[in-house]
N, C-alpha and C positions, 0 to 999 in steps of 0.2 A: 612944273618942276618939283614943287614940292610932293606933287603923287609919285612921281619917279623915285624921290627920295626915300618915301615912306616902302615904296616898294623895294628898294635893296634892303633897306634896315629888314623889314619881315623877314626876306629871305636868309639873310647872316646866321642867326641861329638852325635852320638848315643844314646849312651848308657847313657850319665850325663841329657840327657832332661827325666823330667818323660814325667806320661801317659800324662796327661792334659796339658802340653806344647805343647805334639805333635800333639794333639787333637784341641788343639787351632791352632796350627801353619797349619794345613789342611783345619781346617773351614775357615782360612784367605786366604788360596791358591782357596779353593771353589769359597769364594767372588769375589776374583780377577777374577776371570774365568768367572763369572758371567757376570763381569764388564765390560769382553769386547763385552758384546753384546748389554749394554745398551749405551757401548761408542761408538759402530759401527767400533771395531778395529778387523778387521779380523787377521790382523797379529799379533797382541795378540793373539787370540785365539789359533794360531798354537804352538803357544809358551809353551802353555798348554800339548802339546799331545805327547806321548810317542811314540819312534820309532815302538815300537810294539801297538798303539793303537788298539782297534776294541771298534765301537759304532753301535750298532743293528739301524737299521730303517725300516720304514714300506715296503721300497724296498729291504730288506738284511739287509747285515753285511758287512759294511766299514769297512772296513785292511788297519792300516797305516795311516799315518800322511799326506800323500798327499791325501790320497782319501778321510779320512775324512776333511779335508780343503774345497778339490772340492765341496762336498755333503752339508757342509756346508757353502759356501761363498754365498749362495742365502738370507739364515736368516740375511745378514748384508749388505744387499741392502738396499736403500733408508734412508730416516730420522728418520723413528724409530722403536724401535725394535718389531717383531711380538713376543714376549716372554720373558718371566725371568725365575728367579729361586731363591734360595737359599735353603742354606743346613736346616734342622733338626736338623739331626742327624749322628755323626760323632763318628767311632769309629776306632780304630789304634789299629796293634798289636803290643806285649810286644817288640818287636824286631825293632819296629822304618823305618819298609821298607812299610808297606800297609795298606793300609786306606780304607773304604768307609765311602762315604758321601750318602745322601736321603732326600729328599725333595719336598718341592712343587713346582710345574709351573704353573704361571699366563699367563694367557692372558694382553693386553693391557693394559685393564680396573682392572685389578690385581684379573681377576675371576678365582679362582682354571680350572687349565684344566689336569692338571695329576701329575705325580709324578717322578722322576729322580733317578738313583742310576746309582753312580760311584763309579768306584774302582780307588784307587791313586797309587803310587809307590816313592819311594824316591829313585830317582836314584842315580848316582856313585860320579854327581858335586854337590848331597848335596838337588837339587830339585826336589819336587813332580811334576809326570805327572800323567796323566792320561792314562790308559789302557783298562779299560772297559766304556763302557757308555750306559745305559737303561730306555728308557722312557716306560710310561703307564700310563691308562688312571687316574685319580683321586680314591684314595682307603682309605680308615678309615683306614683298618687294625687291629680295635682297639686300637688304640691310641689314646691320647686325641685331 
């Protein structure tokens, strides 16, 4: 009984944030994630990545949190950063556990170079990671 208990209680905060908290509270995990590549914080970035990550690259598919660490600790050499991003568009389902985000990527000079989608997770202590991650090249898509 009392693990049934404990498992509503977890669940309640869930369930009491609507869409658009969650929606915002992702966009704002996006940013942060962002942020450690213009802050040059590799170990932020890890911070980011779910046990189970996998982020596509032009060499494969990185499995995990160390390998994409490894794959990435090259993008946060030196003094500044080869790329950005930020989200678009962010959308969460009814159930408050998955997210994607999509957006642009800038080059230095902030010239559109492609597009990003990632999928988020809210995990068990409450924080979004990330699990999937897909870049490509710059696309309209019809959108404005």
């Amino acid at each position: 009984m009392r693990r049934l208990c404990f498992a509503v209680l977890a669940a309640v905060p869930l369930m009491a944030q609507s869409a658009a908290e969650l929606k915002e509270q992702v966009r704002a995990t996006e940013r942060a994630f962002a942020r450690t590549m213009a802050d040059r914080d590799h170990a932020a970035f890890t911070g980011f990545l779910s046990a189970e990550a996998v982020f596509f690259s032009a060499g494969g598919v990185l499995r995990g949190p160390a390998q994409v660490a490894d794959a990435w600790k090259r993008y946060y050499e030196g003094p500044r950063a080869p790329f950005s991003w930020e989200p678009e568009q962010v959308e969460v389902l009814e159930s408050g556990t998955l997210a994607m985000t999509s957006g642009p990527v800038y080059d230095p000079g902030r010239r559109r170079t492609g597009t990003f989608t990632s999928v988020w997770r809210r995990e068990a202590d409450g924080k979004w990671r990330i699990v999937f991650d897909k870049g490509c090249p710059p696309c309209n898509c019809g959108q404005p």
